[in-house]
Structure formats: C-alpha cells, structure tokens
GULUMTI-286454 format. One record per residue (C-alpha): residue number from 1; residue in one letter; x, y, z. Coordinates in Angstrom, 3 decimals, padded with zeros to 6 digits. Layout:
+------+------+----------+----------+----------+
: doro : rose :       xx :       yy :       zz :
+------+------+----------+----------+----------+
:  NUM :    a :        X :        Y :        Z :
...
+------+------+----------+----------+----------+
END
This chain:
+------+------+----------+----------+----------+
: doro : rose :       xx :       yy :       zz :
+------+------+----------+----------+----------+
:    1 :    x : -032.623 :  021.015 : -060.310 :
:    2 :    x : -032.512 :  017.595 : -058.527 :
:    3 :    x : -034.833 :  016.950 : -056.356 :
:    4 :    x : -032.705 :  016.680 : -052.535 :
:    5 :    x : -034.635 :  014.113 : -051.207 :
:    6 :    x : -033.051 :  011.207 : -049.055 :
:    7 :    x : -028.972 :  012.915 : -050.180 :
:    8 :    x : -026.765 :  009.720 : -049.385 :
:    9 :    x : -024.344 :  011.219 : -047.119 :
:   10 :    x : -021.136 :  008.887 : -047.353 :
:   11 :    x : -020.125 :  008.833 : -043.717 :
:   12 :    x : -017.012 :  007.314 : -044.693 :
:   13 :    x : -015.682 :  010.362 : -046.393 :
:   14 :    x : -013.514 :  011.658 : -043.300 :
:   15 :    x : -010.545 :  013.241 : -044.472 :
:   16 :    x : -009.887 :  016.672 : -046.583 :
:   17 :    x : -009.709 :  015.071 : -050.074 :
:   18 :    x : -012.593 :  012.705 : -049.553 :
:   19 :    x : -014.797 :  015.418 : -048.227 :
:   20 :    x : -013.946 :  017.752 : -051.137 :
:   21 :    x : -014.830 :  015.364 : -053.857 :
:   22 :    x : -017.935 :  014.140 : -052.132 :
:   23 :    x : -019.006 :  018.018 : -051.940 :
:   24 :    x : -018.138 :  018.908 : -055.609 :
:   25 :    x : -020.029 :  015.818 : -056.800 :
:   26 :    x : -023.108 :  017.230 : -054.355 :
:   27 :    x : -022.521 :  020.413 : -056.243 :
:   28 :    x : -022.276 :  019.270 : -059.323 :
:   29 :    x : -025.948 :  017.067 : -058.863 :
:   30 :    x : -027.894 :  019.714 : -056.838 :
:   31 :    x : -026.636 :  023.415 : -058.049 :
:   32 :    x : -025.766 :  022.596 : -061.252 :
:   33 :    x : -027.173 :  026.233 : -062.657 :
:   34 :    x : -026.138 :  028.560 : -059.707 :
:   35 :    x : -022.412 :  026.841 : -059.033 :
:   36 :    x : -020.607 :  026.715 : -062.116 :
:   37 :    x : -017.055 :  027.982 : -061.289 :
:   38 :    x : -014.380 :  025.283 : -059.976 :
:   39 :    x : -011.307 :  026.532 : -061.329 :
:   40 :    x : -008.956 :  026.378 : -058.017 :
:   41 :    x : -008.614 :  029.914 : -057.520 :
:   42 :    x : -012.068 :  030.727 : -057.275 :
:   43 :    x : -014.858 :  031.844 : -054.676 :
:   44 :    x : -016.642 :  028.798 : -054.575 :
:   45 :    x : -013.391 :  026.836 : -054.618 :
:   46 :    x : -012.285 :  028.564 : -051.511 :
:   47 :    x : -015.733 :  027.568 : -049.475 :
:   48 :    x : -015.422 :  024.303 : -050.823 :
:   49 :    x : -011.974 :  024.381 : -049.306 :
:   50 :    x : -012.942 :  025.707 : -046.057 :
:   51 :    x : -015.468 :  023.304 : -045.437 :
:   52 :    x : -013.672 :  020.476 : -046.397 :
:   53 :    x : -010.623 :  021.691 : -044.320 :
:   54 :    x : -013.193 :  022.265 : -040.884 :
:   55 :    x : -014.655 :  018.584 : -041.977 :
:   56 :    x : -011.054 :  017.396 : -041.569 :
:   57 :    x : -010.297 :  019.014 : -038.164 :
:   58 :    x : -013.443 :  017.229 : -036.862 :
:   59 :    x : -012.938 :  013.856 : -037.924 :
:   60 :    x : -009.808 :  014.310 : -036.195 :
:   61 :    x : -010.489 :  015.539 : -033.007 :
:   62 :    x : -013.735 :  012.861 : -032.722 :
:   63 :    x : -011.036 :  009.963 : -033.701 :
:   64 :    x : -008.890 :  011.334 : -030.986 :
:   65 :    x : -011.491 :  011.542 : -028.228 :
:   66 :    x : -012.688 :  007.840 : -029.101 :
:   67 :    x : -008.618 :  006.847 : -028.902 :
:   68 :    x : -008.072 :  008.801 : -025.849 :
:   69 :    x : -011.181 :  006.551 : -024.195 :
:   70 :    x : -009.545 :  003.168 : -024.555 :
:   71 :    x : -006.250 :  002.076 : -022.338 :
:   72 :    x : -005.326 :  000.315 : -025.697 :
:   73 :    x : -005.422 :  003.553 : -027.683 :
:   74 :    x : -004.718 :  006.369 : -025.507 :
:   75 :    x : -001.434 :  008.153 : -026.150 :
:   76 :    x : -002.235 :  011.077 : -023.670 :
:   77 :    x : -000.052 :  010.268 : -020.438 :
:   78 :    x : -002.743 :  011.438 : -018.072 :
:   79 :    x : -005.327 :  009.817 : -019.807 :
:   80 :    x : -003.664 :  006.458 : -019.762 :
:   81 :    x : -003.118 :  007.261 : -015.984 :
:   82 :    x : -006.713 :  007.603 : -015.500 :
:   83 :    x : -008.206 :  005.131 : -017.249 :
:   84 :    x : -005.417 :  002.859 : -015.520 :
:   85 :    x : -006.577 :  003.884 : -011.810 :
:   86 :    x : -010.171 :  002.835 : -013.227 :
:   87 :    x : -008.111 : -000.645 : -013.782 :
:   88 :    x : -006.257 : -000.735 : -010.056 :
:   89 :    x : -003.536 :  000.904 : -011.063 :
:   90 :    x : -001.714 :  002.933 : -008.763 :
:   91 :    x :  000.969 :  005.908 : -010.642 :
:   92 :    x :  004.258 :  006.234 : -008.924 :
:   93 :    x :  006.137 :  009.116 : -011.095 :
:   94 :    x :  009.490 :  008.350 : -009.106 :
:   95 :    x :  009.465 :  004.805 : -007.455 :
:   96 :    x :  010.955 :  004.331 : -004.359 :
:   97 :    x :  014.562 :  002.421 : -003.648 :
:   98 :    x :  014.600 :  000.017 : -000.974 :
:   99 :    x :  017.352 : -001.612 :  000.824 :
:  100 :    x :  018.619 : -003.318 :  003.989 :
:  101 :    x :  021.554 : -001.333 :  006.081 :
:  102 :    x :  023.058 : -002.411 :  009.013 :
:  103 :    x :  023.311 :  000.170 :  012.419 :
:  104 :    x :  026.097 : -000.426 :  014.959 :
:  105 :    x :  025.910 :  001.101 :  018.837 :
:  106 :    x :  027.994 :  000.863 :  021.335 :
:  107 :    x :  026.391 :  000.085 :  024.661 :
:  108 :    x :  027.876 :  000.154 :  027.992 :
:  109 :    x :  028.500 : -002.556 :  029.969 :
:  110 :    x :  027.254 : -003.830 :  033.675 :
:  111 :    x :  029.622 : -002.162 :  036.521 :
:  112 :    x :  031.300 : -005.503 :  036.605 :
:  113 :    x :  032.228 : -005.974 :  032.814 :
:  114 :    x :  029.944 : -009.024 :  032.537 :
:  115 :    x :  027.316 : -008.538 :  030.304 :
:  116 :    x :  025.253 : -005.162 :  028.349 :
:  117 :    x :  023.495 : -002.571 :  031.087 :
:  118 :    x :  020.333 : -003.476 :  029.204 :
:  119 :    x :  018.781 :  000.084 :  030.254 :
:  120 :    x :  021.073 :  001.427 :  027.777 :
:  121 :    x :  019.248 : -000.257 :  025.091 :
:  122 :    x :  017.673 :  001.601 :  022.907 :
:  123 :    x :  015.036 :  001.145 :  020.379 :
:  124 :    x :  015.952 :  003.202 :  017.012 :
:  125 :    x :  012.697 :  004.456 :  015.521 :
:  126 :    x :  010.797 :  004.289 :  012.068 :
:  127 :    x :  011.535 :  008.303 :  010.597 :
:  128 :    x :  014.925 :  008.388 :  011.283 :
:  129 :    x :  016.777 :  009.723 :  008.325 :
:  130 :    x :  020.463 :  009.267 :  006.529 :
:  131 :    x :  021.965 :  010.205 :  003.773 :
:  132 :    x :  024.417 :  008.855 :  000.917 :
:  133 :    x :  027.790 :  009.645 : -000.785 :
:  134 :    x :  025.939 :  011.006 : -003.740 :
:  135 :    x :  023.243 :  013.098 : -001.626 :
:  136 :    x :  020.344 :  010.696 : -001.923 :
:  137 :    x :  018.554 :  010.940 :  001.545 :
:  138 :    x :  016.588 :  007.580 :  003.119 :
:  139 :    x :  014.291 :  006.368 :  005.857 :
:  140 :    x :  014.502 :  003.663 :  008.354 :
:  141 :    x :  010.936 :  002.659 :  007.127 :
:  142 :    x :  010.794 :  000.400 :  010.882 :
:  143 :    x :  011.976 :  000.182 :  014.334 :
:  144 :    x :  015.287 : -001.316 :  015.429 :
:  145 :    x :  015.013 : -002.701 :  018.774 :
:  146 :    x :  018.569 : -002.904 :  019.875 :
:  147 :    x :  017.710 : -005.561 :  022.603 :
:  148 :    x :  016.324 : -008.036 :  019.999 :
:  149 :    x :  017.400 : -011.904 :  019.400 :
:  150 :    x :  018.630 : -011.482 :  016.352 :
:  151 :    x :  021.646 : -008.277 :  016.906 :
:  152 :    x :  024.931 : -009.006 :  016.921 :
:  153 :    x :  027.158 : -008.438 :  019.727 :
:  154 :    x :  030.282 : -008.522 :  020.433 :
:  155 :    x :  032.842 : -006.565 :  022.897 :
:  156 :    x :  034.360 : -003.236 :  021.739 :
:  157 :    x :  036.199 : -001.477 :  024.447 :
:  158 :    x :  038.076 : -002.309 :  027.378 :
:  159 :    x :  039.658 : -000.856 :  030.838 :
:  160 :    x :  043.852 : -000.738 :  030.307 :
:  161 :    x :  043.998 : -001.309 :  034.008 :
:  162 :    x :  041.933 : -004.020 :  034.627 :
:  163 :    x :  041.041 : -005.271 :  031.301 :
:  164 :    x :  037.159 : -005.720 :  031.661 :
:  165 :    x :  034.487 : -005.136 :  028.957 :
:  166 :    x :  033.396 : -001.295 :  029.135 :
:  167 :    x :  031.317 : -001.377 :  025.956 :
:  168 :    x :  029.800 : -003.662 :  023.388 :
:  169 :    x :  029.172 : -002.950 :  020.367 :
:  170 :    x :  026.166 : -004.241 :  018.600 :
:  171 :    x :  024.987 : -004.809 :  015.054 :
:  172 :    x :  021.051 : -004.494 :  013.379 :
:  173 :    x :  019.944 : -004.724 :  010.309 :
:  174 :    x :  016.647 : -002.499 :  009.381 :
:  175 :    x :  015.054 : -001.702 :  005.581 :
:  176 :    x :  015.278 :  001.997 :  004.576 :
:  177 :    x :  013.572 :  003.624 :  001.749 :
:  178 :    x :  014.706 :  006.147 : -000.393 :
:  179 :    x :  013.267 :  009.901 :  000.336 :
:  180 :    x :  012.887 :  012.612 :  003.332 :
:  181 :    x :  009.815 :  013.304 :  005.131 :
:  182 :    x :  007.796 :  016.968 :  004.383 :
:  183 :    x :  004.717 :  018.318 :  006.586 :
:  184 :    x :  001.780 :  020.460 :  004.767 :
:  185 :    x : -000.330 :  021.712 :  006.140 :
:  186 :    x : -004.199 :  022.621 :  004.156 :
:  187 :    x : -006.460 :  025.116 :  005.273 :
:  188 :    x : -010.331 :  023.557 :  004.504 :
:  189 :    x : -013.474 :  025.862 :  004.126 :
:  190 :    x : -017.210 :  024.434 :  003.704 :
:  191 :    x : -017.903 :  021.516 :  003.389 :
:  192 :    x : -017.451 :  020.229 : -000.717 :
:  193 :    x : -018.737 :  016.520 : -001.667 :
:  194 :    x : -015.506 :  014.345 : -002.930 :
:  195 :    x : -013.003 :  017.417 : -001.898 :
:  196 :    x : -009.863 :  017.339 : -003.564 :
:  197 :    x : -006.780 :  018.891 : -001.589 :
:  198 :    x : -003.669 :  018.930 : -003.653 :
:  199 :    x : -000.511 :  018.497 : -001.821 :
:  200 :    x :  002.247 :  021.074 : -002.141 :
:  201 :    x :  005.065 :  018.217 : -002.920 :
:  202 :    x :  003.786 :  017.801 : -006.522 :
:  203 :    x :  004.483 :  015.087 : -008.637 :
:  204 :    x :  007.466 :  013.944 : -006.236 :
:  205 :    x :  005.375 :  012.698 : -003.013 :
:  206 :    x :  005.985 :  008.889 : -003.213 :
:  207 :    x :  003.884 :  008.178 : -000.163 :
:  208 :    x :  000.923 :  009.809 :  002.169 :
:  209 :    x :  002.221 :  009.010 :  005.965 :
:  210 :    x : -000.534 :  010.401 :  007.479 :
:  211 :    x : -003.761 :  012.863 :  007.814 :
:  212 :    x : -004.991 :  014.584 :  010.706 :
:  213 :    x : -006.894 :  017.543 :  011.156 :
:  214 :    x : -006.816 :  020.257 :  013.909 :
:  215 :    x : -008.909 :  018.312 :  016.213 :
:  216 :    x : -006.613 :  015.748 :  016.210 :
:  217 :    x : -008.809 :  013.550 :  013.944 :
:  218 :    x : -007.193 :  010.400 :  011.647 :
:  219 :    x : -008.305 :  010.052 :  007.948 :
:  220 :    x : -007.090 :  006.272 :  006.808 :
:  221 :    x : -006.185 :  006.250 :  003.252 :
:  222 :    x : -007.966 :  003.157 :  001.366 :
:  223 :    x : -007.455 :  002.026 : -002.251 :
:  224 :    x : -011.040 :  003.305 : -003.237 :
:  225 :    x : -013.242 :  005.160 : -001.742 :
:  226 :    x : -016.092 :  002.006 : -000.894 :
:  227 :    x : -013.685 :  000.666 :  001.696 :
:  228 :    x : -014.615 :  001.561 :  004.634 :
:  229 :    x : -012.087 : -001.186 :  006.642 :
:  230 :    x : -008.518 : -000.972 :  007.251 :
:  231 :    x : -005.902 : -003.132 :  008.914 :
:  232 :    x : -003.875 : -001.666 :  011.349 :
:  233 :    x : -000.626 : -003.208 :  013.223 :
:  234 :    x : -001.257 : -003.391 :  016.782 :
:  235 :    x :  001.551 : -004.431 :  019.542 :
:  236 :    x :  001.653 : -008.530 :  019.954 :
:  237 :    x :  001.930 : -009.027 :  024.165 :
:  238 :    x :  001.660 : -012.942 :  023.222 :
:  239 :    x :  004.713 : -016.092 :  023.716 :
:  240 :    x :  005.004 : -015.348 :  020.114 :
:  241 :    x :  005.892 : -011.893 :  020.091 :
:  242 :    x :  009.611 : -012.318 :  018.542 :
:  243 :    x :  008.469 : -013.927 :  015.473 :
:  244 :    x :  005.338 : -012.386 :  015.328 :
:  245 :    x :  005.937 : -008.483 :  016.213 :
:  246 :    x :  002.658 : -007.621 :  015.426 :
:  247 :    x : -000.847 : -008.274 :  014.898 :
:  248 :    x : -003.238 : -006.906 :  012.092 :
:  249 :    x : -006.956 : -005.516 :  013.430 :
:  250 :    x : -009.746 : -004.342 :  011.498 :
:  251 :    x : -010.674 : -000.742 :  011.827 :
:  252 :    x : -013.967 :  000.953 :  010.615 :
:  253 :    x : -012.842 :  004.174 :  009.104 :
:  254 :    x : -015.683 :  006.795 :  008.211 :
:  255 :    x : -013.067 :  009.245 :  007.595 :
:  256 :    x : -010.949 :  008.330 :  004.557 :
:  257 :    x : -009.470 :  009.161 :  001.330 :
:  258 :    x : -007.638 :  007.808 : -001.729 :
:  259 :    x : -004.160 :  009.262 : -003.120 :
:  260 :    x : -004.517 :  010.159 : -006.628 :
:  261 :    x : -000.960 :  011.180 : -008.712 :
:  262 :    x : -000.716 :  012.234 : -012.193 :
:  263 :    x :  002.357 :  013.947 : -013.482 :
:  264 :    x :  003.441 :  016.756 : -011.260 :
:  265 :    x :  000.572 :  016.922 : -009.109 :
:  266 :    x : -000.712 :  014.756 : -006.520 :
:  267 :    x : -003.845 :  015.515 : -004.355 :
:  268 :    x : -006.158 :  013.845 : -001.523 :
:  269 :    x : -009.746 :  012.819 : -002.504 :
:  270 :    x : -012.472 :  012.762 :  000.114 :
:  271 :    x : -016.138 :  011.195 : -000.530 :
:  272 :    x : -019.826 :  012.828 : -000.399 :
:  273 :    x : -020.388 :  012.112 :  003.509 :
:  274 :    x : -020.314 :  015.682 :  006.070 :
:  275 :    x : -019.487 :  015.860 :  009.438 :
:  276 :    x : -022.507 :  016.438 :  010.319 :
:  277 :    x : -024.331 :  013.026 :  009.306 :
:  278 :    x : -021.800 :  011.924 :  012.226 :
:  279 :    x : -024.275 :  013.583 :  014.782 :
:  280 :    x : -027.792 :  014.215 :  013.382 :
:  281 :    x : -030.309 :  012.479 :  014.646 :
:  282 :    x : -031.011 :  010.384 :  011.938 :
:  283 :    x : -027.304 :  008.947 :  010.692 :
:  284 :    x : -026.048 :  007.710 :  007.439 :
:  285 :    x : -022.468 :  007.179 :  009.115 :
:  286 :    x : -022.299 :  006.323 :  012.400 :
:  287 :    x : -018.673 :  006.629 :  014.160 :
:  288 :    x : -017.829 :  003.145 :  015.268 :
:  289 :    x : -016.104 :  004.519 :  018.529 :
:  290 :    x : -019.928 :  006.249 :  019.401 :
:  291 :    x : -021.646 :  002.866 :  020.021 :
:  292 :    x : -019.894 : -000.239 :  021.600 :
:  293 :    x : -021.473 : -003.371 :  022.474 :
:  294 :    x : -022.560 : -003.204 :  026.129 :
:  295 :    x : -020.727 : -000.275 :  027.111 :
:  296 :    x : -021.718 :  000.887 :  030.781 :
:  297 :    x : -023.271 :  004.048 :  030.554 :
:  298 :    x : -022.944 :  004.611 :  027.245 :
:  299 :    x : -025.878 :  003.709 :  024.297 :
:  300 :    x : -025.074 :  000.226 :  023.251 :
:  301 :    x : -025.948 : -002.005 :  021.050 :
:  302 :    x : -028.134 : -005.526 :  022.870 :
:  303 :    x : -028.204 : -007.464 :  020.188 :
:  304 :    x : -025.130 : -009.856 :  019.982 :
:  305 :    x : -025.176 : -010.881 :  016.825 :
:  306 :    x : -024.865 : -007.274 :  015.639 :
:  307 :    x : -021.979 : -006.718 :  013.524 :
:  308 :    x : -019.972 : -003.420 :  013.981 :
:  309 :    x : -019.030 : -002.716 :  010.553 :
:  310 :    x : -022.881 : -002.532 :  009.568 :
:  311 :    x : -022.329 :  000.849 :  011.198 :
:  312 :    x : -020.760 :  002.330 :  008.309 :
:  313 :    x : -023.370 :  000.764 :  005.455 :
:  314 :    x : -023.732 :  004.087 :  003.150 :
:  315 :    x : -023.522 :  005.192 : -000.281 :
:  316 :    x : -021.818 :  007.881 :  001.086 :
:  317 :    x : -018.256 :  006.945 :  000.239 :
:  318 :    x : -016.712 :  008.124 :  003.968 :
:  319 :    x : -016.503 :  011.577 :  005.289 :
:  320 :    x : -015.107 :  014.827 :  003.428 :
:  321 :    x : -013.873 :  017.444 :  006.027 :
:  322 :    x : -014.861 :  021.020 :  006.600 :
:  323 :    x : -014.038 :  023.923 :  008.280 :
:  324 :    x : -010.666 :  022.855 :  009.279 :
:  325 :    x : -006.942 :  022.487 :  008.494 :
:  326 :    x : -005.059 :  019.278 :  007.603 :
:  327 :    x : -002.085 :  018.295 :  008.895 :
:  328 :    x : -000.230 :  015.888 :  006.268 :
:  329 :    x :  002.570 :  014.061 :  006.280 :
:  330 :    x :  004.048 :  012.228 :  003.503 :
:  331 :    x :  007.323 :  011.236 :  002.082 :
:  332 :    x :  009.170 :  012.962 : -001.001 :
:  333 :    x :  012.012 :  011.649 : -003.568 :
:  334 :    x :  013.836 :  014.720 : -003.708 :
:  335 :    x :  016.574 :  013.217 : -007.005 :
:  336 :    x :  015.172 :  011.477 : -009.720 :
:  337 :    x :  017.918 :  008.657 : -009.350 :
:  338 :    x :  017.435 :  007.291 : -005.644 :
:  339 :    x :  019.910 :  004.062 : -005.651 :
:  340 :    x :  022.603 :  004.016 : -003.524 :
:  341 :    x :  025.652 :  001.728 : -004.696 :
:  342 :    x :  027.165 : -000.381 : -001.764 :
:  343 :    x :  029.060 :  001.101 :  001.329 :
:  344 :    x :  027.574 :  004.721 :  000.794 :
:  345 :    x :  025.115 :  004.612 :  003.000 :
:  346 :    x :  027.038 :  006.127 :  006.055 :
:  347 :    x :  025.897 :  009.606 :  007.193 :
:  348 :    x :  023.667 :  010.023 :  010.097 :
:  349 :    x :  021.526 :  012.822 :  009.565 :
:  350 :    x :  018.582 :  012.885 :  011.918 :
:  351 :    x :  018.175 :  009.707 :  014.276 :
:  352 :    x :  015.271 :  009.005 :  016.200 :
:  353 :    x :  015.773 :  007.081 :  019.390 :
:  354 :    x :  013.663 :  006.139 :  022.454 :
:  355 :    x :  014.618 :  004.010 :  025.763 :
:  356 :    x :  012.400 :  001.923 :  026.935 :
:  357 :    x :  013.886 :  001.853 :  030.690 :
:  358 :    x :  013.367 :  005.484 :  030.769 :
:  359 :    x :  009.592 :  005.385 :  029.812 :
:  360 :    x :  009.325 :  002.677 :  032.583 :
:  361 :    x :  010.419 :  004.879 :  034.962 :
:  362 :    x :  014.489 :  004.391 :  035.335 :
:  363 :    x :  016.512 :  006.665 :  035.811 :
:  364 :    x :  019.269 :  007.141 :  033.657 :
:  365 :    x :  022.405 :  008.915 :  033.397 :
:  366 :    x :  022.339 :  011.219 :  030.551 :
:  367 :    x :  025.849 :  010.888 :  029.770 :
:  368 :    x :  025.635 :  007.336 :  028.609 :
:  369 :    x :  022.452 :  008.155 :  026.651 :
:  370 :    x :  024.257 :  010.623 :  024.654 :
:  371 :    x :  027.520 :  008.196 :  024.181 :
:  372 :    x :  024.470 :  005.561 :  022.978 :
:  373 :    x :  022.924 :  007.916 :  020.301 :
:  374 :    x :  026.065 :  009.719 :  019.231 :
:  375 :    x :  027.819 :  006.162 :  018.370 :
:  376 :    x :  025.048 :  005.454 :  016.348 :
:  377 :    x :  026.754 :  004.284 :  012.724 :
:  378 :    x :  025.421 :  003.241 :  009.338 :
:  379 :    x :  026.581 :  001.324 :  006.614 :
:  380 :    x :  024.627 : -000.688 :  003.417 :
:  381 :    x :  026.263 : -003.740 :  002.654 :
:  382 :    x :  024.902 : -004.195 : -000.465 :
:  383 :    x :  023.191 : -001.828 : -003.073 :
:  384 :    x :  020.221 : -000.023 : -002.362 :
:  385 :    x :  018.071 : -000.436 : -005.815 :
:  386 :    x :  015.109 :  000.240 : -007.272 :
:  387 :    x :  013.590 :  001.287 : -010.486 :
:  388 :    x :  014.347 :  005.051 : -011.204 :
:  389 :    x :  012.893 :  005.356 : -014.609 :
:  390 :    x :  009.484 :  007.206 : -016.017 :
:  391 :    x :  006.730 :  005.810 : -017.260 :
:  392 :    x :  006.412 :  006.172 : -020.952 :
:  393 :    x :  003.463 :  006.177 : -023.725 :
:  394 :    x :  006.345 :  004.993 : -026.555 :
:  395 :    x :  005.709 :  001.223 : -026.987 :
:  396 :    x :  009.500 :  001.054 : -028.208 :
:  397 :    x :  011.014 :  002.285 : -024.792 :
:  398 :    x :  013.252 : -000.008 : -023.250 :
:  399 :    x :  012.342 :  001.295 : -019.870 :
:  400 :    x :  012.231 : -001.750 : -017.118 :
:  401 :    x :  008.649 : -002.374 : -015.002 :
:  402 :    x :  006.453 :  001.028 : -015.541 :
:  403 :    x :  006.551 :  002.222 : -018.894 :
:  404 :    x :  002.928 :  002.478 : -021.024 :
:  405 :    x :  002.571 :  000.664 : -024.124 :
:  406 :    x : -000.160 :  002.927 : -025.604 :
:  407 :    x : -000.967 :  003.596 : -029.417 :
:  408 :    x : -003.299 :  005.728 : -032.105 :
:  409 :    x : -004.844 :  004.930 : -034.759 :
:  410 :    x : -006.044 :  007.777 : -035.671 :
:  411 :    x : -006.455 :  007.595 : -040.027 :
+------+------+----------+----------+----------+
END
C-alpha cells in the first residue's frame, strides 16, 4: 500500500461529483487490496455516496454563511436588514404617507360684529386623528394655532335682523401622517445589560412617540446607542417667534434607546449602564439634572470652563431600566396602502383642542367652546402620498425607493 504521507487534499473539489471522484481516486491509490468493489450498487459505493452527499451539504451551507455576511450577497431579508442598520440604515416595513389638509372653524365674533372674540381661538393639537373615504386613519403630526398670521378668514354667518358678522370662519393648513396612535405598556424585571423589549404592534409600528416608565422617567430614542445628546424643540418667546416657532436645545440623555424593526417585529434596545451607577458613590453616569453649575444649595460644579456633557463620558452606552414598567407610545399603519386620493380626507374622528384664554385664566362660556370644536372640518386638497410598497431581496422588482438589490453566488 501507498505510503499516506502529505495526501494532497484538492480543496477545490466542493460539490457531490467532484468529491466522489476525488474519493474513488484516494481509494483507488491508498486501499487498493481491501476496496475493490465499485459497481454502483454496492456497499462501498453507498459510503462513497454518503460522504460525498454530506461533503456537498457542507460546502453549501459554508458558501451560504459567507453570502449571508456581505450586504452585496445576502439574500436573507433579515440579514440584509441587519447588516444594513450596521450601514445607517433605518427599516420601515410600511412607510408612512404624508400630506397637507386644510381645517376650517367657525369662531364667534366680538358683541359688536367687528372683528373675531379672539378667546375663542383655539389652538388644534399634534395627536388629533381623522380618517378617509377608504378607512385609512391620519395624524395632525403639529399644532394649528388658529390665531396665527397666516389663517384665512373670512365672515360666515350673519344676524337677519341687523345684519352684523356673528361668526367667521377660518382656514389652516397643518401636515398629517398616515396611522393611529397605540399605548403598551411593558412590565421590566432585573436589571439585563442592552435589554430588548419588543413592542406588541409588530412589524406595523412606523414610529416610537415616546418612553416613560412608572416614575415618570423619559428615555430619548437616539440613532445609536453612543449618543448620548439630543435636540429638543423648546418654545421661542423672541420678536421672531412667527417665523421661527421654535428653538432646538441640546439635552444630555443617560437614559436612551434605539428602535430596531425587522419584519414583523419591532423592539426597544437599551445599553449596559444600571440605575444604580446613577447614585453610587463612585459614578460612571452622572444625571445631568444632579449637578448644575453654581446651583445654591445644591453640589455644583466651580470650575467654569467645565463642560456639562463630560458628565455622561462612559462606555456604558446609556441606562437599561429595571424593576419597572414602560409606558410606550408609538404610532401604527393599520392598512398596508396608506394614500389618500384628493378630497377624502373629511371625517373628524378624535380632535384635540386647547384654549389658550382659558389656561390664562378667562372665563369662557362653554357653549361657544363646544360650537368652536364641533365646527371643526377637514378636507385634503391634494393627494396624500407616499410609498406603500415592501422592500424586496429580487434585484428585478420594480418596486420605487426601498426595495433590496441582494444576490448569491452560491456554485
């Protein structure tokens, strides 16, 4: 017998056929006295078989794994969406339809007929919901302040007897987004590093609203976990508040997470830090709102030229919660097509509506509030679009802005 010294394996030999001849021909060389029979229905033609056919399966599988690593290769949906969010890239399932509509109220007028009884102004708020023709349901996704510079008004009603202006009726325009609001609520036990809550809305949440837990705690979603800044909209009191509404901040956010979505399932991800690094004595993550420069009373910081959001300098990756329940809001696509085509947009379904004059302290006759909010009307002018299709692994689909171009190569 041949001595089996140094066998050249051919590495290349991958497939069934190539890995049978290569192992008769090894045969053939090393056992040629104690494996003799290769007719096709044999023993040793079976093993031969077998081998070959488990040699086969393997190659496979390893090809697979390598083309399931690579954005370029992966045909796997969920592995193209994760190697994608390594990339930036955010998964929307069912993308959202926005659109402008246009809200009419009538308001009543001053006891004389001259002019709007500006206390019966309202401002229409961000939530409010209506609904479609077709069923699709949308949110005013901002606030409509009725007593703005840029509504339209113009006089509705009048007294037979005398004439005068009893109402006005006034025009806004606002963006809604397709969907409907849903509130879950997620019971926590002990504290996990980089918790994962999954959200009972599935695949069809479009958008986290908010995240607060029983004791009344915010967590800020981020885009990755190593932010640890976010900019909020605060109020602008300044001459330039009508073209400038608002003003962005920074906020230092130990407590944060990042929304990750794959196909029917979408969950909250939390980092490594614990609640209690936010009080030990010796802190990884100090809370921001704890220590204030040169706060009376209070430990504070002397040094000027301290910067605030050294505070949160970790490798912790912000705070995962424990022993407590979440409160989470978040917006849901309930139909997979959530255009609207023009003029459908005219239900009212849940309208959200606040006076200003009566947080100030005036009184106000409830009558007239209810005429306000019950005159409310909706209408889109135009079409309320957006891109209602899937993503998709086939590089032939035809689909328009999210579909995967992914391919194998596997043989």
């Amino acid at each position: 017998m041949a001595k089996k010294e140094n066998i050249p394996i051919k590495y290349t030999n991958r497939e069934y056929s190539s890995i049978r001849n290569d192992l008769i021909s090894y045969v053939k060389k090393y056992y040629p006295n104690t494996f003799k029979d290769f007719n096709e229905a044999s023993f040793g033609a079976l093993m031969l078989d077998t081998v070959s056919y488990v040699g086969d399966i393997l190659s496979f599988y390893l090809d697979y794994q390598a083309n399931e690593s690579f954005l370029d290769t992966a045909v796997e949906t969920n592995n193209v969406i994760r190697l994608g969010r390594e990339l930036g890239y955010h998964f929307d399932p069912f993308a959202s339809s926005y659109g402008t509509a246009v809200f009419y109220i009538l308001a009543p007028a001053n006891a004389n007929g001259i002019g709007i009884n500006t206390n019966y102004l309202p401002l229409l708020k961000r939530g409010s919901t209506f609904s479609s023709h077709g069923g699709g349901r949308f949110l005013l996704n901002e606030e409509i302040d009725f007593s703005g510079e840029k509504t339209e008004i113009i006089a509705a009603k009048f007294n037979d007897d005398t004439s005068t202006t009893t109402h006005y009726a006034i025009k806004a325009e606002g963006q809604v987004i397709s969907g409907e609001t849903i509130i879950d609520f997620i019971d926590i036990g002990e504290y996990q590093p980089f918790h994962k809550a999954e959200l009972a809305g599935g695949g069809k949440i479009a958008e986290v609203l908010s995240v607060t837990d029983k004791q009344g705690r915010v967590y800020y979603e981020v885009d990755h976990l190593s932010q640890d800044v976010v900019y909020i909209p605060v109020p602008n009191v300044g001459a330039d508040k009508s073209t400038a509404p608002s003003i962005l901040k920074t906020l230092s956010v130990p407590r944060r997470f990042v929304v990750v979505k794959e196909f029917g399932t979408t969950f909250l991800q939390f980092g490594h830090g614990s609640e209690n690094e936010l009080t030990a004595e010796v802190e990884s993550i100090k809370d921001p709102s704890e220590v204030i420069l040169k706060l009376h009373g209070k430990n504070h910081i002397k040094d000027e030229t301290f910067d605030p959001a050294n505070l949160l300098g970790t490798d912790k990756l912000g705070i995962s919660p424990s022993n407590t329940t979440l409160q989470v809001v978040y917006r849901v696509n309930t139909s997979a097509n959530s255009n609207a085509a023009a003029n459908t947009l005219t239900k009212v379904s849940n309208p959200r509506f606040e006076f200003p004059a009566a947080i100030e302290g005036t009184t106000l006759d409830s009558g007239l509030i209810n005429d306000v909010v019950t005159s409310l009307q909706v209408d889109n002018e135009a079409p309320i679009l957006g891109d209602i299709s899937q993503p998709s692994i086939d590089p032939s689909s035809s689909l328009r802005g999210s579909s995967f171009c992914a391919y194998s190569d596997h043989r």
